[in-house]
DRENVOLUM-22131 format. One record per residue (C-alpha): residue number from 0; x, y, z; chain; residue in three letters. Coordinates in steps of 0.2 Angstrom, whole numbers, padded with zeros to 4 digits. Example, Ala and Ser with C-alpha at 12.3 -4.5 7.8 and 13.67 -1.06 7.14 Angstrom:
% DRENVOLUM-22131
{num 0 | px 0062 | py -0022 | pz 0039 | cadena A | residuo ALA}
{num 1 | px 0068 | py -0005 | pz 0036 | cadena A | residuo SER}
***
This chain:
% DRENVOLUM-22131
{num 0 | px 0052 | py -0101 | pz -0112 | cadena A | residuo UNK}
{num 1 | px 0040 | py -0106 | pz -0098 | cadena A | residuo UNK}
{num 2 | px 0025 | py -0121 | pz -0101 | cadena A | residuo UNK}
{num 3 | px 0007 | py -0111 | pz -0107 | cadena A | residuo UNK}
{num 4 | px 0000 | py -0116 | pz -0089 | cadena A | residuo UNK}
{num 5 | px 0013 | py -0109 | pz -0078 | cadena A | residuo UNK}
{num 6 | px 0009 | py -0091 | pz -0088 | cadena A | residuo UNK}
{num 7 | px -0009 | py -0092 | pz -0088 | cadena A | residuo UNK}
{num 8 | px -0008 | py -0093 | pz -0067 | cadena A | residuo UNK}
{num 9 | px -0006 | py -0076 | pz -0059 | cadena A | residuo UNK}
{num 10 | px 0003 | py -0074 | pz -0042 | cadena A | residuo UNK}
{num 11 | px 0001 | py -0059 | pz -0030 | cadena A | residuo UNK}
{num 12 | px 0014 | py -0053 | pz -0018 | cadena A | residuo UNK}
{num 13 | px 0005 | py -0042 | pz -0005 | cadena A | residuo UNK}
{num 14 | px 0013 | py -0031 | pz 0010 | cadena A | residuo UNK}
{num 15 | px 0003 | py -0030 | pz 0025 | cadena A | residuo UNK}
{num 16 | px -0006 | py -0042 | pz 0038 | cadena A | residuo UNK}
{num 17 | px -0004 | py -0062 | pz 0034 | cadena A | residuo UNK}
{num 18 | px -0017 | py -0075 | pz 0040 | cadena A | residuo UNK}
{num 19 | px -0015 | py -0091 | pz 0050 | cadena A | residuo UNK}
{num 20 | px -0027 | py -0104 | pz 0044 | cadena A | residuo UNK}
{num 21 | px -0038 | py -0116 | pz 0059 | cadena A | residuo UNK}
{num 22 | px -0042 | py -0132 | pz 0050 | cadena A | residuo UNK}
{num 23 | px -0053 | py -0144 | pz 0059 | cadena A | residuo UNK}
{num 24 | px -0044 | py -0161 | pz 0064 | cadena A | residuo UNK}
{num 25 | px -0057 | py -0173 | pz 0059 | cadena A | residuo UNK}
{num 26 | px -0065 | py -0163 | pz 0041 | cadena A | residuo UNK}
{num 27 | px -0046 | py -0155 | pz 0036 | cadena A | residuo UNK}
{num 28 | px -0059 | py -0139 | pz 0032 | cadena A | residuo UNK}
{num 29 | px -0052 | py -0121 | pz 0035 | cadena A | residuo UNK}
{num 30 | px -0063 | py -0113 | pz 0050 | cadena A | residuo UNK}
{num 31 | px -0055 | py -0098 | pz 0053 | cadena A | residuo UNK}
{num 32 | px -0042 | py -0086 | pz 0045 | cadena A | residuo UNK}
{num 33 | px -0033 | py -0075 | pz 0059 | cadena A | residuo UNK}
{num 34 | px -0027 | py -0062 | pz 0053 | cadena A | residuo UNK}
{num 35 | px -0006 | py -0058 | pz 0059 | cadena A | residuo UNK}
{num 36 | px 0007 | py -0046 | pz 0055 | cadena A | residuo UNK}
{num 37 | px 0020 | py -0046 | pz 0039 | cadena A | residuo UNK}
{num 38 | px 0029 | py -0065 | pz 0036 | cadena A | residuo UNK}
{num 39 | px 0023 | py -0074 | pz 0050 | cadena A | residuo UNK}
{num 40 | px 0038 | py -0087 | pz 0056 | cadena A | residuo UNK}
{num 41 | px 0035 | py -0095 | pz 0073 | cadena A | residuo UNK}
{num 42 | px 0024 | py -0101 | pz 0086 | cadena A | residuo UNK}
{num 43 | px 0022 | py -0108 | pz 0102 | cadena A | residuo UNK}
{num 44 | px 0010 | py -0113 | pz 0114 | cadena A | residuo UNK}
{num 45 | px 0008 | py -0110 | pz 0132 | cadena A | residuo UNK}
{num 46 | px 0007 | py -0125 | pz 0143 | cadena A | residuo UNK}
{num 47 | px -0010 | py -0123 | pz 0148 | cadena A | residuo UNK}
{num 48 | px -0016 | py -0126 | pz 0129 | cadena A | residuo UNK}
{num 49 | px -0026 | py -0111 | pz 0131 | cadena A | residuo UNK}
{num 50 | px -0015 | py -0097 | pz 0122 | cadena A | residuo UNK}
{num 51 | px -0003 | py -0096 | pz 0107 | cadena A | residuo UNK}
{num 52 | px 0010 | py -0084 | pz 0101 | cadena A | residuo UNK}
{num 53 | px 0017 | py -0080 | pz 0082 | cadena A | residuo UNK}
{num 54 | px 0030 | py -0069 | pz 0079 | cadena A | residuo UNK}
{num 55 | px 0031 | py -0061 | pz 0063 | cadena A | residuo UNK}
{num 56 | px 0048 | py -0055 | pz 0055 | cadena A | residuo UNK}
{num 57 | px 0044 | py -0043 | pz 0046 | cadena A | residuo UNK}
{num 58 | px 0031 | py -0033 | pz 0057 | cadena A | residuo UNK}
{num 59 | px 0044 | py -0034 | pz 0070 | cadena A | residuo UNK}
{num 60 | px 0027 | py -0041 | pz 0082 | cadena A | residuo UNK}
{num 61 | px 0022 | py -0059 | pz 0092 | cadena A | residuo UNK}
{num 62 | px 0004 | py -0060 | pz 0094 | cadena A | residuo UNK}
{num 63 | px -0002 | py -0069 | pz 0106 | cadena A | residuo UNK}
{num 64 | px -0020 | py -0079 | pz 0103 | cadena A | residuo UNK}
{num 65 | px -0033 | py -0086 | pz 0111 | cadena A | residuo UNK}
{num 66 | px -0035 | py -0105 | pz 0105 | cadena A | residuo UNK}
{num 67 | px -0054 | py -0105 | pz 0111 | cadena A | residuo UNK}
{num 68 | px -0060 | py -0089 | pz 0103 | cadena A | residuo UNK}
{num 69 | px -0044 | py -0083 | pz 0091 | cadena A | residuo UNK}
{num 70 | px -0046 | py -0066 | pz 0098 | cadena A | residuo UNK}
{num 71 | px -0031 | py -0057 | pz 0099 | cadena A | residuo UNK}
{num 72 | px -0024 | py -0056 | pz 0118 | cadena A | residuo UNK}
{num 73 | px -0009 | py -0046 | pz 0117 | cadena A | residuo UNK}
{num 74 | px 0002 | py -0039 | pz 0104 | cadena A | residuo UNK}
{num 75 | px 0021 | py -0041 | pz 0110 | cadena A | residuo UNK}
{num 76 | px 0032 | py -0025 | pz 0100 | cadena A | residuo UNK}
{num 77 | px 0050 | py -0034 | pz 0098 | cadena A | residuo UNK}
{num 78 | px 0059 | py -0023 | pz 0086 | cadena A | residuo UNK}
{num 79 | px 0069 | py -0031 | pz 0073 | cadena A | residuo UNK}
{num 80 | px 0067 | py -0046 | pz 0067 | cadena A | residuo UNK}
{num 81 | px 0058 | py -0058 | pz 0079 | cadena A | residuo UNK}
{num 82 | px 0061 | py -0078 | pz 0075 | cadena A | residuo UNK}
{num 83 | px 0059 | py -0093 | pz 0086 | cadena A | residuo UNK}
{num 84 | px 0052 | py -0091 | pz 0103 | cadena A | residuo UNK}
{num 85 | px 0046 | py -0102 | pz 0117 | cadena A | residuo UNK}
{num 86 | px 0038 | py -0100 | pz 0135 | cadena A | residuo UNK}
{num 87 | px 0045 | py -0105 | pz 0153 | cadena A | residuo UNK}
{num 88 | px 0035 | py -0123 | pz 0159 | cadena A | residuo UNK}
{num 89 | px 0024 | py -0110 | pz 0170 | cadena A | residuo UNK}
{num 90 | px 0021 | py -0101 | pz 0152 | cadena A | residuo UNK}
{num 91 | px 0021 | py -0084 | pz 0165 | cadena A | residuo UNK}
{num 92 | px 0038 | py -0077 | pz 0153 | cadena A | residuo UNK}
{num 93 | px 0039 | py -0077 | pz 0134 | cadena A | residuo UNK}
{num 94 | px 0057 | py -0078 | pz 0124 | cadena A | residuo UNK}
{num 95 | px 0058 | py -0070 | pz 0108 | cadena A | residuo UNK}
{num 96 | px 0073 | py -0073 | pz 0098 | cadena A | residuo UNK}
{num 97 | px 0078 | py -0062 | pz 0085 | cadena A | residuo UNK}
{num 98 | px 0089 | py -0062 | pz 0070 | cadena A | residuo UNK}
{num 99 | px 0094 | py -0043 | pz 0074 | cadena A | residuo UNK}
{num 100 | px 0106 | py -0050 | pz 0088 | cadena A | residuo UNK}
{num 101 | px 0096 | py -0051 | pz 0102 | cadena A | residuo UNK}
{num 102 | px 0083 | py -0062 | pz 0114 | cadena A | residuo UNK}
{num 103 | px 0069 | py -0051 | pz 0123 | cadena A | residuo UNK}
{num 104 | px 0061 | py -0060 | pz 0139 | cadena A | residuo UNK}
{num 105 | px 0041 | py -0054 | pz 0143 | cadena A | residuo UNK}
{num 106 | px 0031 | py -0056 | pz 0157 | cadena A | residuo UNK}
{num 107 | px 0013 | py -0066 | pz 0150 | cadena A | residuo UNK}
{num 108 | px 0003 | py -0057 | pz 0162 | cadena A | residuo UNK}
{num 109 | px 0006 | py -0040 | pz 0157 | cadena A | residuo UNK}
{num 110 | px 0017 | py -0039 | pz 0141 | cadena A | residuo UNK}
{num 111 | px 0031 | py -0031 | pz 0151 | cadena A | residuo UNK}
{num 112 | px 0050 | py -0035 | pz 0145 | cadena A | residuo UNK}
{num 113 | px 0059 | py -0041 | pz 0157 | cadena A | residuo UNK}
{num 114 | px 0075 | py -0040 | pz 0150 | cadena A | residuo UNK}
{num 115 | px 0083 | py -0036 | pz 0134 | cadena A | residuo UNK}
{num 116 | px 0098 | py -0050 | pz 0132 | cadena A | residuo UNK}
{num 117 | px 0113 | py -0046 | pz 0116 | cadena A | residuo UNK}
{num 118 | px 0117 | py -0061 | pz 0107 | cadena A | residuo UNK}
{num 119 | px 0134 | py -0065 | pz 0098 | cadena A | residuo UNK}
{num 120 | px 0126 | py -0065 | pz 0081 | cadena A | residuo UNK}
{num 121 | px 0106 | py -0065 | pz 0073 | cadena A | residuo UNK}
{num 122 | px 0098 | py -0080 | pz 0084 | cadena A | residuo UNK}
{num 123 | px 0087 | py -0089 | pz 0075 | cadena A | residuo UNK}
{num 124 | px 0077 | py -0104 | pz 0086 | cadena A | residuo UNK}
{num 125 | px 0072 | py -0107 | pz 0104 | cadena A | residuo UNK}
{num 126 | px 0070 | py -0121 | pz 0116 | cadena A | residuo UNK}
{num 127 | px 0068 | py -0122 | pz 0133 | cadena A | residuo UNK}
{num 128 | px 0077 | py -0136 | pz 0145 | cadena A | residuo UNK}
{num 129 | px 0061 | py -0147 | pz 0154 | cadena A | residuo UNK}
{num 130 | px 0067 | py -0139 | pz 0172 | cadena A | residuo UNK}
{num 131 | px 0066 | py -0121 | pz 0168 | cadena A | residuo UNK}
{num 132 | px 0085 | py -0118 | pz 0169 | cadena A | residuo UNK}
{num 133 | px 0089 | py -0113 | pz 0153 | cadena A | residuo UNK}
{num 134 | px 0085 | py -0108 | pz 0137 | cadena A | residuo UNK}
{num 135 | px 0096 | py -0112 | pz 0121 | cadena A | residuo UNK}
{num 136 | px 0095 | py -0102 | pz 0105 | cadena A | residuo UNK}
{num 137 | px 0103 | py -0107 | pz 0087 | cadena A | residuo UNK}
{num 138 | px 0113 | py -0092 | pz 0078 | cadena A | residuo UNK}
{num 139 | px 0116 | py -0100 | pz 0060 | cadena A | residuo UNK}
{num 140 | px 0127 | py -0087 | pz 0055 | cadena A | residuo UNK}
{num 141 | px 0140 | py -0092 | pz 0065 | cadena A | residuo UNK}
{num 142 | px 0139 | py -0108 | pz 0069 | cadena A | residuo UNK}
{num 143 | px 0133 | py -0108 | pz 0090 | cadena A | residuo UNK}
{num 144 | px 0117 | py -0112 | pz 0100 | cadena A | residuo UNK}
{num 145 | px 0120 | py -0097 | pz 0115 | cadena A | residuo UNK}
{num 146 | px 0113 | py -0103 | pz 0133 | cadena A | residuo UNK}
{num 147 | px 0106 | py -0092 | pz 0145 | cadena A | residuo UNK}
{num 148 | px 0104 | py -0095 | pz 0164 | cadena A | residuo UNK}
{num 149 | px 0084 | py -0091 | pz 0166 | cadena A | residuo UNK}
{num 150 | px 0088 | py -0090 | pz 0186 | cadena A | residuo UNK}
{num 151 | px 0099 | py -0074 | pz 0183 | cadena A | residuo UNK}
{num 152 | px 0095 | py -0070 | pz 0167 | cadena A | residuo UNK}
{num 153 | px 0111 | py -0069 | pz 0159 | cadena A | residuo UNK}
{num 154 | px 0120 | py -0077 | pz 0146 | cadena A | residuo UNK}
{num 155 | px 0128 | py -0092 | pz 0152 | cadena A | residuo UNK}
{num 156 | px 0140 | py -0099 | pz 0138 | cadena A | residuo UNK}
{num 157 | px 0137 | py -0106 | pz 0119 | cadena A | residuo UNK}
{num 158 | px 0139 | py -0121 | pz 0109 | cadena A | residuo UNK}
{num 159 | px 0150 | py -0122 | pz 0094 | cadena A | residuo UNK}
{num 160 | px 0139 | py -0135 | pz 0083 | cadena A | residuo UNK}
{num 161 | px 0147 | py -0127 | pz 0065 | cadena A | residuo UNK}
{num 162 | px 0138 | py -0123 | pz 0051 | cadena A | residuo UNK}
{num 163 | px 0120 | py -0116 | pz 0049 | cadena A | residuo UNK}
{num 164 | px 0110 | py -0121 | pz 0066 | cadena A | residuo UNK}
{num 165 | px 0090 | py -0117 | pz 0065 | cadena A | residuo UNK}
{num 166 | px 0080 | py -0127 | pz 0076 | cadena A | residuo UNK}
{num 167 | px 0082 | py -0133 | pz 0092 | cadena A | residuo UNK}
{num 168 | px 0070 | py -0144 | pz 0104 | cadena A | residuo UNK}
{num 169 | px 0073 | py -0155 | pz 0120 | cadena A | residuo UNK}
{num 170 | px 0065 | py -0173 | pz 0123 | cadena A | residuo UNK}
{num 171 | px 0053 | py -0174 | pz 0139 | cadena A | residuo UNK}
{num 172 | px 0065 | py -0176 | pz 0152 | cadena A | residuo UNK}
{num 173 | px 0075 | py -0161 | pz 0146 | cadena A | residuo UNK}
{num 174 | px 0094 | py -0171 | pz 0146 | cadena A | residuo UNK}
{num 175 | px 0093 | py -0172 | pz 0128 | cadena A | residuo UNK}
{num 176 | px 0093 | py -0157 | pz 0115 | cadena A | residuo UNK}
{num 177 | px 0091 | py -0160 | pz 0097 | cadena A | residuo UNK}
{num 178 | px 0096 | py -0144 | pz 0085 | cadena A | residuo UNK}
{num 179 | px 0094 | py -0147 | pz 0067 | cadena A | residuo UNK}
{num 180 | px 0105 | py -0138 | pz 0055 | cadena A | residuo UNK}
{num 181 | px 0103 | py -0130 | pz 0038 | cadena A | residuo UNK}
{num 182 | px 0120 | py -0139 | pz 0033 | cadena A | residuo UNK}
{num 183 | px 0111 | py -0156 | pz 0032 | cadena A | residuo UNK}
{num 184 | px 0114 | py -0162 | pz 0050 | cadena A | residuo UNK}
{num 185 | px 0109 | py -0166 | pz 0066 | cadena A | residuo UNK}
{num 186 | px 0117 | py -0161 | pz 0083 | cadena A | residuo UNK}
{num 187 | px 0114 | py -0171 | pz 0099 | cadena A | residuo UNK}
{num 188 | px 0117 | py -0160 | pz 0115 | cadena A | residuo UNK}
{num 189 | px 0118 | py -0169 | pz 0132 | cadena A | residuo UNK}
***
């Protein structure tokens, strides 16, 4: 039997466009809702701070934004299930991974893809090393972090890290990456 105040609250699940809330730093107020598509997931920023990007998994989308005007920019079509993503240093390519087994690279200035890259399993998270070499996604389902070469844009090799591998970040100089993991560890990558 549940308590009288959980059954008094009503909960709605809704299809359809999802919002990102702008708080102000200093107040914590809401100043915006943004409007994205279905079960938004990820984000990134460009490296310029002027732009970012949300992919959304179940509207199969990345928006990009403005972070000035929150006015939409581009809307990137990904199929599938887009998941983590990330931009080059230049921020002029944008990396989508997706749990349907692929990664899709875009051009920033015109939404084009640039190449479509199959993955061993569903990739998950994204991380780009500090020199623009390469770009290492987590597939939890079987255990890896892939690495593809961004000179030739090919998959270059994989990392078997075990268990349920999600995100995945570099420190500053790019020598050291970090991958968390959903089985209650924490993978150093040198």
């Amino acid at each position: 039997m549940l308590p009288r105040a959980f059954k008094s609250r009503r909960f709605h699940c809704r299809t359809g466009p999802s919002h990102l809330f702008v708080a102000d730093a200093h107040t914590l107020a809401i100043v915006d809702a943004i409007p994205v598509d279905e079960a938004p997931n990820a984000f990134a920023l460009s490296p310029n701070g002027k732009h970012f990007f949300v992919s959304s998994f179940a509207g199969a989308t990345v928006t990009e934004f403005s972070i000035a005007s929150h006015a939409v920019v581009r809307t990137y079509s990904t199929g599938g299930a887009p998941q983590g993503l990330t931009t080059n240093k230049k921020g002029n390519e944008l990396y989508v991974v997706n749990e349907s087994g692929y990664v899709t690279l875009f051009s920033t200035a015109t939404g084009a893809i640039l190449r479509i890259l199959t993955l061993a399993a569903g990739g998950f998270g994204a991380a780009v090393t500090a020199d623009d070499v390469h770009l290492y996604i987590t597939e939890p389902d079987i255990g890896i972090v892939q690495i593809v070469n961004l000179q030739n844009r090919k998959m270059q090799g994989a990392i078997n890290v075990g268990g349920q591998p999600r995100r995945v970040a570099f420190n500053s100089t790019g020598k050291v990456g970090v991958v968390a993991n959903q089985d209650g560890y924490i993978t150093f990558i040198k």
